[in-house]
C-alpha positions as a LaTeX table, in Angstrom:
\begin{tabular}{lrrr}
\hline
Residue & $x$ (\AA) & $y$ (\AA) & $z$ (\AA) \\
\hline
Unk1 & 97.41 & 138.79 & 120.23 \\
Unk2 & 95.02 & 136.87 & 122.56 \\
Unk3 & 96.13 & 135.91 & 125.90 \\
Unk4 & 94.97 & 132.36 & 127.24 \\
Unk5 & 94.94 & 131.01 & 130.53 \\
Unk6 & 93.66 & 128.06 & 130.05 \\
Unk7 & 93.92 & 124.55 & 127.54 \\
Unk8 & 93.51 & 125.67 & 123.74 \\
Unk9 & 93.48 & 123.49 & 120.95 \\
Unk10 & 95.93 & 124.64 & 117.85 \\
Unk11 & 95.39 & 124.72 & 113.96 \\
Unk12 & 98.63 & 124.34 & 111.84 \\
Unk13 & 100.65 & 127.71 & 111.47 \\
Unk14 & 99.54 & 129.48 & 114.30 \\
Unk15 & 101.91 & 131.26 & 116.55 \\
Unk16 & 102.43 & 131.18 & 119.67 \\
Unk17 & 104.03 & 133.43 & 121.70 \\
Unk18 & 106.14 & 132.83 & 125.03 \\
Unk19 & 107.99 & 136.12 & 126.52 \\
Unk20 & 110.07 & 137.41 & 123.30 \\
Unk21 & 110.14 & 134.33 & 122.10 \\
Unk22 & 107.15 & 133.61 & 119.08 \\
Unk23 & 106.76 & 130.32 & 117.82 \\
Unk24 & 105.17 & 128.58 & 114.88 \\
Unk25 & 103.14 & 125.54 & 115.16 \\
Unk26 & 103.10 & 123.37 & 112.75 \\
Unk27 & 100.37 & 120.21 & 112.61 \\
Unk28 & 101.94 & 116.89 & 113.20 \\
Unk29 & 99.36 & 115.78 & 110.85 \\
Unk30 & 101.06 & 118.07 & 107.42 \\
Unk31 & 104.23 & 115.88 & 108.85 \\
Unk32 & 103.51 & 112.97 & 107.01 \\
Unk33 & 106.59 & 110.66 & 105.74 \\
Unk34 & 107.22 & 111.01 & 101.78 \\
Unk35 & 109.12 & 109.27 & 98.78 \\
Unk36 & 109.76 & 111.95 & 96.29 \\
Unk37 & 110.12 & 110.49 & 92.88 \\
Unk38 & 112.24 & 112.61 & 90.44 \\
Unk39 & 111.81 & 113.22 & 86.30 \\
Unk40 & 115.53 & 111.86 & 86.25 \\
Unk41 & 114.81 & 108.48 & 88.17 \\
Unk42 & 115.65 & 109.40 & 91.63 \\
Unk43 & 114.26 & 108.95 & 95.08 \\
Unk44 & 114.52 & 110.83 & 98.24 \\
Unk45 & 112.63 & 109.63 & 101.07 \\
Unk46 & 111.64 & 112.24 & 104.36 \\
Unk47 & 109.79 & 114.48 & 105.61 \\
Unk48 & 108.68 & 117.65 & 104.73 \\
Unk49 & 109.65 & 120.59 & 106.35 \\
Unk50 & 107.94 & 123.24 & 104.37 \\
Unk51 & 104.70 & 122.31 & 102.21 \\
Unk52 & 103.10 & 124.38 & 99.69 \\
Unk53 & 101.36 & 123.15 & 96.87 \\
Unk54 & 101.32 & 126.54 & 94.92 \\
Unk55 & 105.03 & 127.19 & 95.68 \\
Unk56 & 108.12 & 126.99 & 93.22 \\
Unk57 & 109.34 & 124.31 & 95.54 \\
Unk58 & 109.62 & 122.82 & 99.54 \\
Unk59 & 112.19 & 121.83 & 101.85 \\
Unk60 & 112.34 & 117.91 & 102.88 \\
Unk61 & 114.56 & 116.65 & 105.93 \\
Unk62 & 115.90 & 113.77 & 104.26 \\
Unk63 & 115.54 & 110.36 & 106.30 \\
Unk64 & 117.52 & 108.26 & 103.77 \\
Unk65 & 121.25 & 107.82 & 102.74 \\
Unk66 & 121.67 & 109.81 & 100.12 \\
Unk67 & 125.02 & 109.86 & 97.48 \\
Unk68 & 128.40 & 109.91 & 99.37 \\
Unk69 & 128.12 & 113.82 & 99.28 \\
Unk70 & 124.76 & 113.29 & 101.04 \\
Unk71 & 124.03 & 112.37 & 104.52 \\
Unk72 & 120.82 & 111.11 & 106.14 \\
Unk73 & 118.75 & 113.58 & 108.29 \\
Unk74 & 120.09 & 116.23 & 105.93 \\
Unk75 & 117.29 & 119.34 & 104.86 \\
Unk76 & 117.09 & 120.00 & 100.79 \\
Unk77 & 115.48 & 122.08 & 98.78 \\
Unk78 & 113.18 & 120.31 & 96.30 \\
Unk79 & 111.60 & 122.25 & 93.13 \\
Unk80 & 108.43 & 120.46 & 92.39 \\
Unk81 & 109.29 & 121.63 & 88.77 \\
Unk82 & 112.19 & 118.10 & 88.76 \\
Unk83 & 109.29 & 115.85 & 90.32 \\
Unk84 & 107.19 & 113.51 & 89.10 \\
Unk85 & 105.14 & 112.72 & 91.51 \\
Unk86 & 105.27 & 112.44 & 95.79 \\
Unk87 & 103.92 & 109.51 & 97.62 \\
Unk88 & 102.15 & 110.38 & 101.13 \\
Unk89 & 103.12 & 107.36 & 103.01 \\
Unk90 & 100.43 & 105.92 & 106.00 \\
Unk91 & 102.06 & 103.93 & 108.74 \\
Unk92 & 100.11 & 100.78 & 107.85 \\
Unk93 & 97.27 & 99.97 & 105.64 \\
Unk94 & 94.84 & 100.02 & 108.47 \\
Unk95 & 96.11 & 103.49 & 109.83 \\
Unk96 & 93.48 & 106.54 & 109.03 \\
Unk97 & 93.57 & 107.68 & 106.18 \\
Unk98 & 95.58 & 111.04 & 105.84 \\
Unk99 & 92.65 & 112.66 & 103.35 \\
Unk100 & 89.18 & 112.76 & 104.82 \\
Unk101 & 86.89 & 110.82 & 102.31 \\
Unk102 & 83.93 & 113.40 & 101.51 \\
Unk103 & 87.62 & 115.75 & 99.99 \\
Unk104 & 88.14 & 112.21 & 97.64 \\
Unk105 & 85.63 & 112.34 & 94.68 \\
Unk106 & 85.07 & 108.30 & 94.96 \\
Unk107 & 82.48 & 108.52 & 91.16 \\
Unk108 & 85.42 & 109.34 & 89.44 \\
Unk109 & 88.73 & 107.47 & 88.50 \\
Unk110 & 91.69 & 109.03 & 86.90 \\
Unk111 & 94.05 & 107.00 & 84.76 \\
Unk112 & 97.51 & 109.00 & 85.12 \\
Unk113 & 100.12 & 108.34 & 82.22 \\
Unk114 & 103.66 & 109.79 & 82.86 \\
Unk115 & 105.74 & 110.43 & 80.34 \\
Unk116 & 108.51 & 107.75 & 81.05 \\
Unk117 & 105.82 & 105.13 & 80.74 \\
Unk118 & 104.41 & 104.42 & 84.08 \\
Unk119 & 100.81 & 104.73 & 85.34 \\
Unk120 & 99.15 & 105.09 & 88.02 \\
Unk121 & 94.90 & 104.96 & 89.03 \\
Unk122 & 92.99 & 106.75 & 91.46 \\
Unk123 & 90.56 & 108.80 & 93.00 \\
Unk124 & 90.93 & 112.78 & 92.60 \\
Unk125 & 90.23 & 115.08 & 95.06 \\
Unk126 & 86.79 & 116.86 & 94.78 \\
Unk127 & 88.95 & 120.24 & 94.26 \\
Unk128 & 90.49 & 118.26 & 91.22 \\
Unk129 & 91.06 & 120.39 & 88.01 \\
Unk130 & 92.79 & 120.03 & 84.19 \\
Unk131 & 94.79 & 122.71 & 84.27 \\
Unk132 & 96.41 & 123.08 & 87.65 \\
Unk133 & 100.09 & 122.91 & 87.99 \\
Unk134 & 99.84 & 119.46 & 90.44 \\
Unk135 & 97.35 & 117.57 & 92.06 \\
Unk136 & 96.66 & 114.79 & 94.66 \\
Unk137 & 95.51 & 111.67 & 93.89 \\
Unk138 & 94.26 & 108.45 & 95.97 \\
Unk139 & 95.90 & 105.44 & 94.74 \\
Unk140 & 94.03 & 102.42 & 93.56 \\
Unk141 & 95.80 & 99.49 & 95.02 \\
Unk142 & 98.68 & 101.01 & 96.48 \\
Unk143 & 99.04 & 99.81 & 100.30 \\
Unk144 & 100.62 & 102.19 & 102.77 \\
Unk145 & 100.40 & 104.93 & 100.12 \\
Unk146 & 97.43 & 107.61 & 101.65 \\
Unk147 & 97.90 & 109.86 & 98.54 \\
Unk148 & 99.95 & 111.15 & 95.76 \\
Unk149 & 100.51 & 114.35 & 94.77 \\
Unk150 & 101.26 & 114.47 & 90.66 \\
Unk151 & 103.29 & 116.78 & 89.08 \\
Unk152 & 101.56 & 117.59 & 85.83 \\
Unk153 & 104.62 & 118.46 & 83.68 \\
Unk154 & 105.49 & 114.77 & 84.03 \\
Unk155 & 102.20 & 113.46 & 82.80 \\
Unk156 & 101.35 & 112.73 & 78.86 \\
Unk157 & 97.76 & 112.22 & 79.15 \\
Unk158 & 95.36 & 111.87 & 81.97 \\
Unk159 & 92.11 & 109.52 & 81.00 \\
Unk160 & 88.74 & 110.49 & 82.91 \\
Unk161 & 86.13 & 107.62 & 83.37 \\
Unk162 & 83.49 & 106.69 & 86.06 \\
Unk163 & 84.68 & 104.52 & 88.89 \\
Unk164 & 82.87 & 100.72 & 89.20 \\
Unk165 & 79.97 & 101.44 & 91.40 \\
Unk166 & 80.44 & 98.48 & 94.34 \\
Unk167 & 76.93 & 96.89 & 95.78 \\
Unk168 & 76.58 & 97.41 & 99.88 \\
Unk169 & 76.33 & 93.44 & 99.82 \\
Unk170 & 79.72 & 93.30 & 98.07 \\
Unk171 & 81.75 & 95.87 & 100.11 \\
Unk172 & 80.32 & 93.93 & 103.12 \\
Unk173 & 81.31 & 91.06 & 102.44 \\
Unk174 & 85.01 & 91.73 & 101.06 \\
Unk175 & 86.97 & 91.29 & 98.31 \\
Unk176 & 86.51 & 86.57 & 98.45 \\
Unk177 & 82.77 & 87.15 & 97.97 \\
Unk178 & 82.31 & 86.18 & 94.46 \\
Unk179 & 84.95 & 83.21 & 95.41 \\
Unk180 & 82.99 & 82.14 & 98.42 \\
Unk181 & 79.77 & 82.84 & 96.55 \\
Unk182 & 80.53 & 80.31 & 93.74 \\
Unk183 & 82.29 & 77.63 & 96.03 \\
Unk184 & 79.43 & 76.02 & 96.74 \\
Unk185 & 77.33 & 76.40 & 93.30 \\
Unk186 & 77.79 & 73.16 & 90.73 \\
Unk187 & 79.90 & 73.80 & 87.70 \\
Unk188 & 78.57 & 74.40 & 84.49 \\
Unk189 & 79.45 & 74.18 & 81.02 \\
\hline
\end{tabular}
């Protein structure tokens, strides 16, 4: 209900309206590219459409070849309660990340057991709590993964433990420090 005359910048889910027409923004930025993994074993890969954490489910334009029944570029309705988990995918590596670090709690690490077996290790989000439905966490060795959001139905046990502080001289120097720190020292017995 304001009018504007001039440039404006948007927030996700405003509306704009244009003569009778009213339209919805939505931030490119809540468009990232995901690979839902199911309970059952399957994947779906695409974007998501509609995106609400505390919803029964969301709606995910599919950019994969699906089953013969399924074709790519097709919209379906997921139910977060058949997920395990969804992986936030980042263009590359190098890309910004899609969660601002001062939201990633970077003391703690988070050991995530599912209940088929598999685990996963990351950072939780400052916001992180035991008894909420899902939650995101930032992968530990994961390239081109930004984030993961964890369906906790999935998970047996979840294993809380303080994350390896890193000395300024280490992180400056890169993950072949300690390599190119010894290379030069004698051997010893």
């Amino acid at each position: 209900d304001i009018e504007k005359t001039e440039k404006t910048s948007l927030s996700d889910k405003d509306l704009i309206g244009i003569g009778e027409f009213i339209l919805l923004f939505s931030s490119p930025e809540v468009q990232k590219e995901v690979v839902a993994r199911f309970i059952d074993g399957r994947t779906m890969r695409g974007t998501p459409v509609t995106w609400d954490i505390g919803a029964k489910s969301f709606e995910l334009l599919r950019t994969d070849a699906g089953d013969a029944e399924e074709t790519a570029e097709e919209i379906m309705l997921v139910n977060f309660s058949e997920l395990k988990a969804i992986f936030f995918l980042e263009e590359d590596s190098a890309s910004k990340p899609s969660i601002p670090s001062e939201m990633i709690n970077t003391e703690e690490m988070l050991e995530v057991s599912f209940s088929d077996g598999e685990k996963i290790e990351g950072h939780p989000l400052n916001d992180y709590s035991d008894v909420s439905r899902r939650f995101y966490l930032v992968p530990r060795e994961m390239p081109n993964v930004g984030s993961v959001l964890i369906e906790r139905a999935s998970v047996d046990e979840v294993t809380r433990r303080e994350a390896p502080i890193e000395s300024e001289s280490a992180k400056s120097a890169g993950p072949l420090a300690f390599f190119r720190k010894r290379k030069g020292a004698a051997p010893t017995e």
